[in-house]
Each structure stands twice: as C-alpha cells, then as structure tokens.
N, C-alpha and C positions, 0 to 999 in steps of 0.2 A: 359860761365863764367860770363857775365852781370847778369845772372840771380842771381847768386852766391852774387857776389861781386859787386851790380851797381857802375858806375865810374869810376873801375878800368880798365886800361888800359895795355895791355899784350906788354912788346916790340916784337919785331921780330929777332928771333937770326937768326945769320950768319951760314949758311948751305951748305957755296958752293960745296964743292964735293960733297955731296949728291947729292945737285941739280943736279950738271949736271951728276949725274952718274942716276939721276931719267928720266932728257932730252934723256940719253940714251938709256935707257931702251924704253922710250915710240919710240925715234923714229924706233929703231928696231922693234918693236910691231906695225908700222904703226898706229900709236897714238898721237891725237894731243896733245899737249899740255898745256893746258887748265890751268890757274892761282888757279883757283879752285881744280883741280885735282894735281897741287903740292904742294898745301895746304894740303888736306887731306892725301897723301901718305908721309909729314912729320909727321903730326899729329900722324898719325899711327905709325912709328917709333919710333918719344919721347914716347908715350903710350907702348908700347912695350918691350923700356927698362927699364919700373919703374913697368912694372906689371904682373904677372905669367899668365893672361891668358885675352885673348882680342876678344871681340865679334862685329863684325860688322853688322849693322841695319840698314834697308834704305828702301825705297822704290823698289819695282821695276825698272830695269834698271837703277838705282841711280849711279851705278858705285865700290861695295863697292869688287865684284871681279878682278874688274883690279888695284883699290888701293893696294889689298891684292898680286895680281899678280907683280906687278911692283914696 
C-alpha cells in the first residue's frame, strides 16, 4: 500500500476470534505460529470477502498453501 499511497498509515483492526480460531487451527496442524503468518492468513480473509476470485504468488516454499489451508 506505501507504494500506492506514501505516508499513509493502515490501522490494525481487531480480529480476535479469527485470531485465535487461526492459533487454532495452526496448532492442530503442528504449526508454529508465526506473527507473519497471522498477518497474511488475515490478509487473505479481508481479500476474500471483497473479491470473486483470489490468486496466491510467492516464492517457493513462501507459505502461500498453508495460508490458503488454515
């Protein structure tokens, strides 16, 4: 988004039950839980409910099947 809009500053909305139904998920899946990785398996959510169809891109081993898994 910096690249978009330099300056602006995104808040952080309040997610709690996701979260810890995300915490759950990973740790059933023997999955750490990674600050990174509950970022992006929000991310993927809000994107999810505002758009008909969503493509994940990454690197190698980047993570972007267990985002999509959990």
């Amino acid at each position: 988004m910096n690249d978009l809009f330099p300056g602006i500053v995104i808040p952080k909305q309040e997610c709690g039950v996701l979260q810890e139904a995300i915490l759950t998920v990973m740790q059933q899946n023997i999955l750490q839980p990674e600050p990174s990785m509950l970022t992006k398996v929000i991310q993927l959510h809000d994107t999810m409910l505002v758009r008909h169809a969503v493509m994940l891109v990454g690197p190698t081993g980047g993570g972007k099947t267990t985002v999509l898994k959990v």
